[in-house]
KOLPA-205801 format. One line per 2 residues: for each residue x, y, z of C-alpha. Coordinates in pm, whole numbers, plus 32768, in hexadecimal, padded with zeros to 4 digits. Layout:
BEGIN
X Y Z | ...
***
This chain:
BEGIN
4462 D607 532D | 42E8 D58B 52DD
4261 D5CF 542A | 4283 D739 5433
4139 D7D2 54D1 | 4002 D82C 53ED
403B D9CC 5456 | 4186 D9C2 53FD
414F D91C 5292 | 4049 D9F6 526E
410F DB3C 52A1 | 421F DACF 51D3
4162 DA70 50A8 | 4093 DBC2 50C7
41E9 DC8C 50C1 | 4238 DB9F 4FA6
40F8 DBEB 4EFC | 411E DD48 4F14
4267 DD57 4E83 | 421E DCD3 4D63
40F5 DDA5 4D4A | 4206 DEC4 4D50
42EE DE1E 4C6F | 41EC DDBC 4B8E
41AD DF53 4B4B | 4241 DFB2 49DB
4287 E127 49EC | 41C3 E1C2 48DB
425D E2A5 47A4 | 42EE E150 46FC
4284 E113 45BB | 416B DFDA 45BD
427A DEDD 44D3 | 435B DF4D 460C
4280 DF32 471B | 4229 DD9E 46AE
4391 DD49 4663 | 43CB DDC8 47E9
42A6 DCFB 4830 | 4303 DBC6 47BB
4474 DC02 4857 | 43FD DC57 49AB
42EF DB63 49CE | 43F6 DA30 499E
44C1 DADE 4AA3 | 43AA DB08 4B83
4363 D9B3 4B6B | 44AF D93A 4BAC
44B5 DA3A 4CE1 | 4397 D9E4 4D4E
441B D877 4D83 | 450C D8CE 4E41
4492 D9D0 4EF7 | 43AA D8CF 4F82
448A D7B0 4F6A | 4575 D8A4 509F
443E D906 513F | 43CE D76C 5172
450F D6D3 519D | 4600 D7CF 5206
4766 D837 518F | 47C8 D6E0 51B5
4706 D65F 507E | 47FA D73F 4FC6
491D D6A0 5052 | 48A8 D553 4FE6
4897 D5C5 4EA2 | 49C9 D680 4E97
4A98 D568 4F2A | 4A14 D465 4E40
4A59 D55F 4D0B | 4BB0 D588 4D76
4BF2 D40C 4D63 | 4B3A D3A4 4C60
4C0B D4A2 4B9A | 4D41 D3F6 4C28
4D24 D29C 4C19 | 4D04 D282 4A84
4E58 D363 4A7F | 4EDD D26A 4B4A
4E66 D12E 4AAC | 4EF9 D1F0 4951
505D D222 49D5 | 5068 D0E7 4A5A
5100 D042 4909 | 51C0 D159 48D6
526C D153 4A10 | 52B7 CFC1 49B7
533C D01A 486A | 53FF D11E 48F9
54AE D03F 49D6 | 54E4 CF40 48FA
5575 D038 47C6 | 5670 D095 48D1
56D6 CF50 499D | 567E CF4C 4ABB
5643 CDE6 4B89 | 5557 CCF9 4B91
5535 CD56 4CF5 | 5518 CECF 4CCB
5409 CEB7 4BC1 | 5358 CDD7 4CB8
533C CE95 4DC8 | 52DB CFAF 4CE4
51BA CEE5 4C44 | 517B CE68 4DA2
5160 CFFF 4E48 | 507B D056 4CF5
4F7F CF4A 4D5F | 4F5E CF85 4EBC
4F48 D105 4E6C | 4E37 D08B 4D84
4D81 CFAE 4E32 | 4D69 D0C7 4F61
4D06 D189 4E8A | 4BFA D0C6 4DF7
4B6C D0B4 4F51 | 4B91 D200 4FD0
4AD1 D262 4E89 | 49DB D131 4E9C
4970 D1A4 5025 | 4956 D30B 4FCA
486F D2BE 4EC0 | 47A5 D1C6 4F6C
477B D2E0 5099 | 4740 D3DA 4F7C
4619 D2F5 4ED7 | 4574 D2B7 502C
4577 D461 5044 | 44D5 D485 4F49
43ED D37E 4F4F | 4392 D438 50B8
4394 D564 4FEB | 4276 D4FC 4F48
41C0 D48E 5050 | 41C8 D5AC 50C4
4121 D635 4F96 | 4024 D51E 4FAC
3FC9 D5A7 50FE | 3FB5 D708 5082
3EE6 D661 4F79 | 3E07 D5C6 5041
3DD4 D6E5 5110 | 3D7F D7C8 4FEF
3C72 D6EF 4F93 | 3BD8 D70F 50EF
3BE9 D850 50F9 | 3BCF D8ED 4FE2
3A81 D9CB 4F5C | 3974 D886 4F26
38CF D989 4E1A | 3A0E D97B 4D36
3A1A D7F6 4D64 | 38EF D7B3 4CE3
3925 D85A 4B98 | 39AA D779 4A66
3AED D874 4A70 | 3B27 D80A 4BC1
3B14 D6D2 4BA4 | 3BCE D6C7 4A65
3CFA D769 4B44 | 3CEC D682 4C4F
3D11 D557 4B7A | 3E2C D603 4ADD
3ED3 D67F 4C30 | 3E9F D51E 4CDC
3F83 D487 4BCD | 4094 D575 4C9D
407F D49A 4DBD | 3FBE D31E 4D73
408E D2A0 4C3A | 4191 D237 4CBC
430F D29C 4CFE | 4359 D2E3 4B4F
424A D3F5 4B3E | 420E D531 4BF0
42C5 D637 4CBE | 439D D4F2 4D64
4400 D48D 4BD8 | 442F D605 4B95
452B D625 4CAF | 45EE D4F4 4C3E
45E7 D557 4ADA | 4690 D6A9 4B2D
47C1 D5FC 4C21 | 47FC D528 4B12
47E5 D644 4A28 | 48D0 D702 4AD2
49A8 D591 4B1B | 49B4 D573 4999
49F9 D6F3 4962 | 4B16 D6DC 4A44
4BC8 D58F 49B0 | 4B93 D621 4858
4C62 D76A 48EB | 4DB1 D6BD 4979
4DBE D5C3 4873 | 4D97 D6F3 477E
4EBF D78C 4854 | 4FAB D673 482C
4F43 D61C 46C6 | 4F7F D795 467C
50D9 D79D 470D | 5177 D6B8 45E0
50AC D75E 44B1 | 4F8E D867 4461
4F23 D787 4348 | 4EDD D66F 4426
4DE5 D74A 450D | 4D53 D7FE 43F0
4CDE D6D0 437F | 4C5B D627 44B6
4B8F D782 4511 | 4B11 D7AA 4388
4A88 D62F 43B4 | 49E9 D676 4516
4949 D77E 448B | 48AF D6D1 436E
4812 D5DF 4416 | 47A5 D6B4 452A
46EF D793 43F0 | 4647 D646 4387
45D9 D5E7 44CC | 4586 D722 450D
4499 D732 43D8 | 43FE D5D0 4429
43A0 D654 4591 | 42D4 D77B 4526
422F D684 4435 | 41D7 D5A0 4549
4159 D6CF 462B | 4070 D754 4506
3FA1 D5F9 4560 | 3FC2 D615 46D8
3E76 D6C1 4715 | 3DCE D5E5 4635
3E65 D4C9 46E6 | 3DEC D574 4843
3C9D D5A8 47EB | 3C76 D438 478E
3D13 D380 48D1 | 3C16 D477 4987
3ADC D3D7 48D9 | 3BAA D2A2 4903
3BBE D29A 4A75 | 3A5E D319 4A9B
39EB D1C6 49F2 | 3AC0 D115 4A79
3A6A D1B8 4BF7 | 38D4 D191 4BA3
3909 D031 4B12 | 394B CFB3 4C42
3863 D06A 4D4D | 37A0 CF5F 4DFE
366A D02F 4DD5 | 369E D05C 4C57
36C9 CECE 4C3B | 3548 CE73 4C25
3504 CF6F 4B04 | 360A CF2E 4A38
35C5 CD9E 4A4D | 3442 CE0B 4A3D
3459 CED5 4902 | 359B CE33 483A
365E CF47 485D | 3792 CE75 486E
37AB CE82 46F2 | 3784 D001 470C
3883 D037 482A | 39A0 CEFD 475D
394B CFDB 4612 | 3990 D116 46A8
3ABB D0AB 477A | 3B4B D018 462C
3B13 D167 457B | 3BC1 D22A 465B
3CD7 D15E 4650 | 3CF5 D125 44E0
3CFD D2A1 44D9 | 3E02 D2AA 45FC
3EE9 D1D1 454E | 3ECF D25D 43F9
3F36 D38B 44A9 | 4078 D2C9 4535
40B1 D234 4411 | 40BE D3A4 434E
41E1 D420 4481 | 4273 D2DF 4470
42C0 D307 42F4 | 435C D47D 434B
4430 D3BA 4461 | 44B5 D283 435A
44F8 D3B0 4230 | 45DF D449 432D
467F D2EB 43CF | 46EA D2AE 423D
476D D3F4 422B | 4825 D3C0 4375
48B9 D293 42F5 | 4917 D2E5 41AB
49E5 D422 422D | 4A79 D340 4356
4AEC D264 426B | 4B68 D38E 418F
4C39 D437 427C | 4D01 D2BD 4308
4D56 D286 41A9 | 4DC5 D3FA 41B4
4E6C D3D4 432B | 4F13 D290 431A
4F7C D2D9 41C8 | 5048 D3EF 423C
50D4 D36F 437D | 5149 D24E 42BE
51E7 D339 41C7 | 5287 D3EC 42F0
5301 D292 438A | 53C2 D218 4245
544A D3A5 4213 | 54E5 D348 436B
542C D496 43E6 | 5354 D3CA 44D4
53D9 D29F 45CC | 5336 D16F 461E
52ED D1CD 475A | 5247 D2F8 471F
5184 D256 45E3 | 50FC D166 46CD
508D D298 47B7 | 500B D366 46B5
4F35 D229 461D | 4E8F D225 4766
4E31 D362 4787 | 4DBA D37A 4621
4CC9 D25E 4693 | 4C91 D320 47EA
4C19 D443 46FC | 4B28 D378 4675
4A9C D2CB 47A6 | 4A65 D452 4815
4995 D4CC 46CD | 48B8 D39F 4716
4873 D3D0 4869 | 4874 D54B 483A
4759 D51A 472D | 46A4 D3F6 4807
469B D524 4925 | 462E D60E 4829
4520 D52F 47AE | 448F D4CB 48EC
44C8 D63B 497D | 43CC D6A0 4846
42BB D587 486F | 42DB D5E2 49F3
42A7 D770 49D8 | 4147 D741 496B
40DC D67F 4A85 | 4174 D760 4B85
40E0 D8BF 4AC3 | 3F8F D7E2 4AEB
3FC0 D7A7 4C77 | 4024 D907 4C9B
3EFD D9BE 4BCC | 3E1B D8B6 4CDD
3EA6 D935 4E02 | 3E7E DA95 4D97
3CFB DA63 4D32 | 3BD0 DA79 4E10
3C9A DB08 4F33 | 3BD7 DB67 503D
3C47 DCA9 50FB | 3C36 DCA4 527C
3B28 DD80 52D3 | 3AD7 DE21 5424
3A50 DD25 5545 | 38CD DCED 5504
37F2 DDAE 55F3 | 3778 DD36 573F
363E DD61 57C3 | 35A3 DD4A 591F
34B9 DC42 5939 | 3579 DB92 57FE
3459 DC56 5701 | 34BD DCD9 55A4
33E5 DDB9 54BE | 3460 DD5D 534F
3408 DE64 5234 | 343C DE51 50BE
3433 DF87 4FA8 | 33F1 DF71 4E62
3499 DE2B 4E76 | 34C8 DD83 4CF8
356A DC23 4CB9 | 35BC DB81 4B83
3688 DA05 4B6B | 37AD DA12 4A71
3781 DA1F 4901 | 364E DB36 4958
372D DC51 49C8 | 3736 DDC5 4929
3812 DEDD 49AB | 37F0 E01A 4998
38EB E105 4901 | 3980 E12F 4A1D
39E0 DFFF 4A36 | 38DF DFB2 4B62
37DF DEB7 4B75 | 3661 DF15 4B4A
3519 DE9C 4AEB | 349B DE96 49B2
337F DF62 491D | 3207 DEED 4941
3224 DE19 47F8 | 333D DD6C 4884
32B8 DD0D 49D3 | 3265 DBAF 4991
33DE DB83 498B | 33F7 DBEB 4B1C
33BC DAB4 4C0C | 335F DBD5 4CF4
3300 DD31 4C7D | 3327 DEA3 4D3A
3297 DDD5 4E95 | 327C DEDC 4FB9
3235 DDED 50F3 | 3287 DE25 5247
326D DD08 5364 | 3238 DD86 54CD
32F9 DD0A 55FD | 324D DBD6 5662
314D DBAE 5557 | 30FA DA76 54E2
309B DA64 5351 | 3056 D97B 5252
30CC D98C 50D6 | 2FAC D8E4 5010
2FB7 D8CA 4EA5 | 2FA6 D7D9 4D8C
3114 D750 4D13 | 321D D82C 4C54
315F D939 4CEC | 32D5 D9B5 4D99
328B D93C 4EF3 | 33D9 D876 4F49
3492 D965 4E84 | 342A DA7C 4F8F
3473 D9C3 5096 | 35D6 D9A3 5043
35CE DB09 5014 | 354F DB69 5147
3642 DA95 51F0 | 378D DAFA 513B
37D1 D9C8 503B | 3748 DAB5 4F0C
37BA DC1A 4EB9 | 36AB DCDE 4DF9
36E8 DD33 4CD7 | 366E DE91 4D37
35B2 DF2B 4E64 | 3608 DF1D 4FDB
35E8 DDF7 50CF | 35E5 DE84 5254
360E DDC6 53A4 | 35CF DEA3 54B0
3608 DFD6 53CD | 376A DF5B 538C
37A7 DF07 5202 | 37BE DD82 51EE
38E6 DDB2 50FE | 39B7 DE70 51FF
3994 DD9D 531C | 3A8D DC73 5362
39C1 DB42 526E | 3A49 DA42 5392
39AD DAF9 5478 | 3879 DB30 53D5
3880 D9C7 538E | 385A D9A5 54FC
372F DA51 5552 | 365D D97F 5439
35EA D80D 5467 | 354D D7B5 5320
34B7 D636 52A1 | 34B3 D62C 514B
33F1 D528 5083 | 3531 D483 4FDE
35BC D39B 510E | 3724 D397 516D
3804 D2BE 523E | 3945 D239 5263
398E D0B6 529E | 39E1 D10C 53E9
3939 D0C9 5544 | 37F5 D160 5573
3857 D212 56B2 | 3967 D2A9 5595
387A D2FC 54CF | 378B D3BE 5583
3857 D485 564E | 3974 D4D8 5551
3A90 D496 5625 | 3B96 D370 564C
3B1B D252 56FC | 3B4F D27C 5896
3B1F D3D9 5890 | 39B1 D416 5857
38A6 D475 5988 | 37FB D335 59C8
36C2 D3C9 5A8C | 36C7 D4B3 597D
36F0 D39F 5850 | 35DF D2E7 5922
34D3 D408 5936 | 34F6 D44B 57E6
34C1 D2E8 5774 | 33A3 D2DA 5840
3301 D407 57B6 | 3348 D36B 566B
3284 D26B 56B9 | 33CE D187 5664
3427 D14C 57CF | 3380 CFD5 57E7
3408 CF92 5673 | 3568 CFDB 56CC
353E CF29 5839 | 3512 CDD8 576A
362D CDFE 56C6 | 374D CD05 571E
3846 CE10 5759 | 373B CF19 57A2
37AC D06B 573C | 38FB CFFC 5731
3893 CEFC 55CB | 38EB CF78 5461
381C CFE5 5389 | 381E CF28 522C
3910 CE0E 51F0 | 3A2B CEC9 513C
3B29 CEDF 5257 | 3A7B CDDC 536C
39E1 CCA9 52EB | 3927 CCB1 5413
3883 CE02 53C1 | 3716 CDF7 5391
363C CEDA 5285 | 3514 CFC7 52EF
33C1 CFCE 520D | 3395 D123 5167
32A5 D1A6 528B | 33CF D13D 538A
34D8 D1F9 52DD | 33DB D31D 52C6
339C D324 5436 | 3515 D2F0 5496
353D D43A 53CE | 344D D4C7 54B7
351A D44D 55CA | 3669 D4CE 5546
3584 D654 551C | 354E D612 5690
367F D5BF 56FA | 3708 D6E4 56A3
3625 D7BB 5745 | 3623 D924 566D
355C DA3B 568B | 34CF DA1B 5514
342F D8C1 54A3 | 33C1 D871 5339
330A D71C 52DE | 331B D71F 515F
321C D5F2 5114 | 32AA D51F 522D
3199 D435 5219 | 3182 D3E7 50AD
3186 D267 50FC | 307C D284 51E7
2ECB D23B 518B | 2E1F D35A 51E5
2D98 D32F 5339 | 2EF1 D2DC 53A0
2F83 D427 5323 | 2E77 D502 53B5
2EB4 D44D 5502 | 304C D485 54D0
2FF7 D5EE 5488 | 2F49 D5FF 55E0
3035 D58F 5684 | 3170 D671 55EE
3058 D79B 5676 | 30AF D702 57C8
3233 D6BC 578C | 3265 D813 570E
31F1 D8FA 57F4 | 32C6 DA29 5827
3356 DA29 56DC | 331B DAE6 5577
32AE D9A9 548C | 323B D99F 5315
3190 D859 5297 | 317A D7E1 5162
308A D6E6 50C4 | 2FA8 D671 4F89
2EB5 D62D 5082 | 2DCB D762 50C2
2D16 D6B6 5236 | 2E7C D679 52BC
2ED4 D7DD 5312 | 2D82 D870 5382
2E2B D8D4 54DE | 2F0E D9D0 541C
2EF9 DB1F 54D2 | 2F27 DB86 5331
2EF8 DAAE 51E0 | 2F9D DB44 5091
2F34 DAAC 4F80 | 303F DAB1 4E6D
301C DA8F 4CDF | 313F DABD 4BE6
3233 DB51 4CE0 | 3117 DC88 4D6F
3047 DC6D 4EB4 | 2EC9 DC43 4DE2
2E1B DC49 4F4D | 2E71 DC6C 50B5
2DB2 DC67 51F6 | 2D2F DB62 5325
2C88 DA37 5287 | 2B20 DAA3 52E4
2B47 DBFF 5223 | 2BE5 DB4C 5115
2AC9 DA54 50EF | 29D8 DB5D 5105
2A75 DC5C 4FFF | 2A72 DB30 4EF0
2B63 DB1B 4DF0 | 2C81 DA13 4D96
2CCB D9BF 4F2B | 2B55 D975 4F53
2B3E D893 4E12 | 2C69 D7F4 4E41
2C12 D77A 4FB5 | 2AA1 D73A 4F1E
2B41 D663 4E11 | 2C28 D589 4F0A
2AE9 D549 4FF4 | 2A27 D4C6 4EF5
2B3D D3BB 4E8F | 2BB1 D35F 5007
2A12 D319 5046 | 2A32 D235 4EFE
2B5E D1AD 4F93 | 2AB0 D144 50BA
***
């Protein structure tokens, strides 16, 4: 069931995957009017085979059972419950005893009542399927997340999908791929009932079924109509609970809580909630007028066809064409009939609303995939050269293409659009160097491309003369231990937090050394759990919180923890004065030894023992060389660090 191992979900999804890459292939010749119909049929297949597909895959052959065994009786037990008066009349028209009709009634209800159970546990195990189901999904989910290419996650499309996919999973049991599955049994349940009673009412006249179908029909025409209505404002209605859950998700960030009360933008977040809303619901309120239009016309043709129905069964009755026995029969399975158009159109409904939500999970799943690459290099001595060419790199909404369809940099007048432009840098084995610059100049953005989170948007990045792109990004990942400027940690011990693994299963020496190095160690010792005490109070009340230059140096400590042959300090020290970040920066000299580093800072005297300084404006390398030759050449490195002397001997 649900605790299938990771290898083997992730095979069978990627055979999955691929197939409907094969399927999804429409052979070419067709006219285009052609080609879209075909479209439009194949993708609500592929939807509903995808489902299933998966549904086998998670939960086995069994699932289907479940379903197949609580179809069979729920088709059943309202025949039975229908024939039950006309088995009493029957035996009453002809005589029988008191005694024989009893035990009649009294063989009906206990075949009823077993019934009822029989279907009430095979539904109740078929539920709890498919709730796992969808756990299951909410792993896959989750794991996607993790996973998935960071670059494609951090563009407004991606997160516009992953609000949109997560409704798949965290809404509960009536939406998503678990409502989808249920809406398609009872689908099929309703389908079925419809079929026999059609069967039996088509066995005493023509007329009768003619008329049940034309009515089904009808109303499944106007529901049908109201749904594509209500679809047309889907998107609209997507785009809005995304801004919705953003405000709602930044409203209540701890950190967020002192400007908001600071500025009064409480009024701006309550107006813009109520906008969104107020636009939301008018939206509803526009479907929910297509779904009343068609609940009238449901009625008004249900109420059509009894008068039409009972009319003529009575007529048959007094012709003495029809017996009271089978009048009774026939009036409950005329009622059957309808209790199956409802449900059939309830499953339709909710099959619709559902499809949406699952194409939305599906289109996720498929997007920023990242391809398994070959293993990243090794080298003796745990040294890596790292070489970019020509390398250009533009955020979303700044992207051109060439006609090719390939991504390049733009022309000279359209430079000032690149965060970095046509950058040829190379970084020896074992070199340390510094990336100075003044802000938006592109420096964390390069970091994340020499590292593997960003793919350039043209050019070559090169570890070891391997193409970044082609090597295994986990892998990669690996060999890099990089300290960005924006802190992160999880409510979770601090031992958990700077080594990355479950608590237990960390090196303590290790976890210890690197504290130390940190200069955490004695912090952490006077702790009352020690390493073992939460961060933050979230999940332990007893969890403690670190100032800004704590968190900054556990960072440092999680970087040496892990011990890779690459190290990158992107403004690690931001919270520190000066004269503690120049002694910091001393110290990393000493901690790093060994290893290929890059440093980043604002602050020019913190990275004079670079072997190499590159001093970066608008995404190009302006100057590069050893802070000595760079203070003697002049230019914007020399003024710069001329400039910040002058204002930390103010300071002081």
């Amino acid at each position: 069931m649900w605790k299938r191992k990771d290898s083997d979900r992730r095979q069978d999804r990627e055979q999955t995957r691929r197939k409907h890459a094969r399927d999804g292939q429409i052979r070419g010749g067709q006219a285009k009017g052609d080609q879209l119909r075909g479209e439009r049929i194949r993708h609500k297949w592929d939807n509903c085979r995808y489902v299933f597909q998966r549904l086998g895959q998670e939960e086995g052959p069994g699932a289907f059972a479940l379903c197949g065994g609580d179809l069979v009786f729920g088709v059943l037990l309202p025949f039975l419950e229908a024939a039950l008066a006309g088995a009493v009349a029957a035996c009453l028209v002809s005589g029988k005893a008191p005694g024989e009709i009893l035990l009649l009634v009294a063989g009906y209800v206990i075949l009823l009542q077993t019934a009822r159970y029989l279907q009430g546990h095979l539904r109740a195990m078929r539920d709890k399927t498919l709730f796992l189901f969808r756990i299951d999904i909410m792993y896959e989910f989750n794991r996607k997340t993790l996973e998935m290419d960071g670059q494609s996650l951090e563009t407004a499309k991606g997160r516009q999908m992953w609000e949109a996919a997560k409704r798949n999973v965290y809404n509960g049991n009536h939406f998503g791929i678990e409502a989808y599955a249920r809406s398609f049994w009872n689908m099929l349940l309703n389908l079925c009932g419809l079929v026999v009673y059609g069967c039996i009412v088509g066995r005493e006249s023509i007329f009768l079924l003619i008329l049940l179908v034309s009515q089904t029909l009808l109303v499944t025409w106007f529901h049908g109509a109201a749904e594509k209505r209500a679809l047309r404002a889907e998107d609209e209605i997507d785009g809005k609970w995304s801004g919705f859950q953003y405000l709602r998700r930044e409203s209540i960030v701890p950190q967020n809580g002192k400007d908001i009360r600071m500025y009064g933008m409480d009024k701006w977040f309550l107006k813009t909630f109520y906008q969104m809303i107020e636009r939301s619901v008018s939206l509803l309120d526009w479907q929910e007028k297509g779904y009343t239009a068609a609940g009238i016309a449901n009625h008004l043709l249900s109420f059509a066809r009894n008068v039409a129905v009972y009319g003529w069964l009575l007529g048959r009755m007094a012709a003495g064409r029809l017996t009271l026995p089978a009048f009774l029969l026939y009036l409950g399975i005329i009622a059957g009939f309808e209790n199956w158009v409802r449900g059939f159109l309830e499953a339709v409904i909710n099959l619709a609303k559902n499809k949406k939500i699952v194409e939305n999970y599906r289109k996720f799943i498929d997007f920023g995939t990242v391809e398994e690459g070959k293993p990243a290099p090794k080298r003796p001595g745990k040294l890596h050269e790292i070489r970019l060419e020509h390398v250009c790199f533009r955020y979303e909404g700044n992207m051109e293409c060439s006609e090719e369809g390939h991504m390049e940099c733009p022309e000279e007048g359209h430079s000032r659009e690149d965060t970095i432009h046509d950058l040829n840098l190379t970084i020896r084995a074992g070199e340390k160097l510094a990336l100075v610059g003044p802000n938006g100049a592109g420096k964390t953005t390069l970091i994340k491309l020499l590292c593997g989170l960003y793919r350039p948007t043209s050019g070559k990045v090169f570890l070891d003369g391997e193409e970044l792109q082609n090597l295994s990004q986990r892998e990669v990942f690996r060999e890099f231990a990089v300290v960005f400027q924006d802190v992160f940690t999880f409510a979770f011990p601090v031992a958990e937090n700077v080594s990355c693994v479950k608590a237990g299963t960390e090196d303590g020496p290790r976890l210890r050394r690197s504290l130390e190095d940190a200069g955490l160690l004695e912090r952490v010792q006077s702790l009352p759990k020690r390493e073992q005490t939460s961060m933050d109070k979230d999940m332990d009340p007893e969890g403690v919180t670190f100032s800004g230059g704590e968190l900054q140096k556990l960072m440092l400590a999680r970087a040496l923890y892990k011990d890779s042959p690459v190290v990158i300090l992107d403004e690690p020290t931001a919270a520190l004065d000066p004269i503690a970040e120049s002694e910091m920066y001393e110290k990393y000299d000493e901690m790093i030894q060994g290893k290929t580093a890059v440093f980043l800072s604002h602050r020019l005297s913190s990275t004079r023992f670079c072997d190499r300084i590159l001093f970066l404006e608008k995404g190009r390398v302006v100057q590069e060389g050893s802070h000595e030759s760079l203070m003697r050449e002049g230019g914007p490195y020399a003024e710069l660090f001329a400039l910040q002397a002058r204002y930390y001997r103010k300071q002081v």
